[in-house]
C-alpha positions, 0 to 999 in steps of 0.5 A, a space after each residue: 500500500 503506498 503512504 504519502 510519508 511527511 518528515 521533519 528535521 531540525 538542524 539535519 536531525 530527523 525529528 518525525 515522521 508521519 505515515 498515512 495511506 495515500 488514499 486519505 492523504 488525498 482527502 486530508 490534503 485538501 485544505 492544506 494545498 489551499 496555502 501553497 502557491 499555485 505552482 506548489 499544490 499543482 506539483 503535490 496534488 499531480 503527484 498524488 493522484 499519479 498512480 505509478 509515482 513514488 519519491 520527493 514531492 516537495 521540500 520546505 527549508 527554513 534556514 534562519 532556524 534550521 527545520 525542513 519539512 518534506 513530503 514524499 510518496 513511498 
């Protein structure tokens, strides 16, 4: 079963990581992509409704206090 895979770092250390099943990441996601960019959410929600994909979707740095968020499909 595929899972849309969400991880947080702080200074290059894995924080957490959040497992949900692709199938309710695609209705849980919804609201979220309305805060994206218009570029953003297009790459996230193509991604997510692609059946064969698998790996990065997106990445967010905040340099000034060293948290990264990234988002994947495994």
């Amino acid at each position: 079963m595929e899972s849309f895979v969400i991880e947080t770092f702080l200074d290059g250390v894995k924080e957490d990581t959040v497992k949900v099943p692709l199938a309710l990441a695609k209705l849980a996601l919804r609201p979220f992509l309305n805060q994206l960019n218009s570029e953003q959410a297009e790459m996230m929600d193509t991604a997510i409704k692609a059946k064969d994909f698998e790996g990065l979707i997106f990445e967010c740095e905040e340099h000034d206090s060293g948290e990264k968020v990234v988002f994947s499909i495994l």
